[in-house]
N, C-alpha and C positions, 0 to 999 in steps of 0.2 A: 431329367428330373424337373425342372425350371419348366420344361412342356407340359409336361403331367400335369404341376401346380394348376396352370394356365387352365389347364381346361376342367379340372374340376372345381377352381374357381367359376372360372364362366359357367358352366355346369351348376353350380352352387347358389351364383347368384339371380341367374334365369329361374329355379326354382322357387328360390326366398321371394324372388318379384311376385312369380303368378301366385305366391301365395297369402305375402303381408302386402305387397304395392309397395313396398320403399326399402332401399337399404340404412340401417339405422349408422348413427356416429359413430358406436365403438367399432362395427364391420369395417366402416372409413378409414378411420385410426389405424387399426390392422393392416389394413391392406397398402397406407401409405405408409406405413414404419417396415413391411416388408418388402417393399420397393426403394426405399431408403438404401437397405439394409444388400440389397441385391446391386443395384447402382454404386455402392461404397466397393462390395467386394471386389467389383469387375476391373474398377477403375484404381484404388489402394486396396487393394491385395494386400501386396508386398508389406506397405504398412501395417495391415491390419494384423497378419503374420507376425509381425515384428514386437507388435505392441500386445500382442497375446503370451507373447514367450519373456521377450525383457522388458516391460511397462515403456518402451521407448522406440523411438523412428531410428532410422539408420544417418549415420551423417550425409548420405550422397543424396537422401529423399529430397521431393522439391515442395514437401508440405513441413518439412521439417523446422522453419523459421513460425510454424502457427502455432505448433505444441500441442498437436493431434495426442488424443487420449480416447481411449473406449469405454461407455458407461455403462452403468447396469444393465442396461440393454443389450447390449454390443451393437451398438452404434457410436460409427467416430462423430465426436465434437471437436470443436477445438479450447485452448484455454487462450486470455488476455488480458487488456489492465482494467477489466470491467470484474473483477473476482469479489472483492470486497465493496462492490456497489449493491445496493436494494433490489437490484431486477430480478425479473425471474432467471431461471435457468438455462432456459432458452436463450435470450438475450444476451447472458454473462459467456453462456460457452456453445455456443450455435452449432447445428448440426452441419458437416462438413458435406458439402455436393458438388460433381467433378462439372467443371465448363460445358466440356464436349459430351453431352448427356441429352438423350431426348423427352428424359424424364424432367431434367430442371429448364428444359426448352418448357413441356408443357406446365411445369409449375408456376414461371413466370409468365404466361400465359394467361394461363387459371385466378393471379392475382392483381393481370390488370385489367382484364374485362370485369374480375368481381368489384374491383374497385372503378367500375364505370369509365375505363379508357383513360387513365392515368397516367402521368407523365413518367419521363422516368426516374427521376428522384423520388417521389412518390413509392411505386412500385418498390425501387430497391428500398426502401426506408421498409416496408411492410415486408419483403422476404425476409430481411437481415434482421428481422423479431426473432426468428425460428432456423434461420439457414446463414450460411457462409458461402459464399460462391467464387473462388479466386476469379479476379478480373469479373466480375458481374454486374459493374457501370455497362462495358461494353456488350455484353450478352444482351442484356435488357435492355439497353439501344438499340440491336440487332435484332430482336423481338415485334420491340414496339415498331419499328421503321416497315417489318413487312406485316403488321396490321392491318387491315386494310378497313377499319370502319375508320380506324385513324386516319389513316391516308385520306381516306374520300373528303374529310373532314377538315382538313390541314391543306389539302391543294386549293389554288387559287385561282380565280376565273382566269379564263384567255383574254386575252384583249384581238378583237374583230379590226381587223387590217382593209380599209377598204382602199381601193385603186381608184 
């Protein structure tokens, strides 16, 4: 089924190109909340299972100390002690994405070349608007390290050895 999609997506959006020239925001939106939403199942299933039938995680879960919750979407966020603060939604209860993902490989990606090759505090500061990523200091150091407009950037001349 998840094939199918694929290619009539692709199929979909090779059309809308030769036809408008761009794909507009709400397609985006779409198509990252359904990639969201695919990445969550694959990865917390079990949870997602869980929290459909009793509003609650299992005790053995290893997401279970964040207070995963599904929202009107049916997408996991998580809750915290940001609940009665002013932020947005986003913020107060972040959308939940698993480490080992090559979708929040390329999302952390995506947000530090948009943010001009950004460190990684930076970077995490700007995923953690919208996303939770367990252990995602390291990820995003892992990221940033095989960059390579960074690296080119960051290395340091040789020193010339003469005899």
């Amino acid at each position: 089924m998840v094939l199918h999609f694929l290619q009539t997506a692709v199929y979909n959006t090779r059309n809308t190109l030769k036809k408008r020239g761009a794909v507009d925001t709400e397609e985006l939106k779409k198509s990252e909340e359904y990639w969201i939403k695919e990445i969550q199942k694959e990865t917390y299933g079990s949870e997602i299972i869980d929290l459909e039938k009793t509003q609650k995680v299992s005790d053995c879960s290893k997401i279970r100390s964040l207070v995963p919750y599904l929202d009107d979407r049916q997408i996991l966020r998580i809750k915290g002690r940001l609940d009665e603060s002013e932020l947005s939604l986003d913020e107060k209860q972040p959308i939940l994405l698993p480490q080992n993902s090559k979708f929040t490989e390329m999302l952390i990606l995506r947000e530090h070349t948009k943010n001009f090759h950004s460190g990684v505090t930076t970077t995490l500061v700007i995923l953690r608007r919208k996303f939770w990523i367990p252990k995602g200091r390291q990820l995003v150091k892992k990221i940033i390290k095989k960059c390579l407009i960074c690296r080119k950037y960051s290395l340091k001349p040789a020193n010339q050895i003469t005899a």
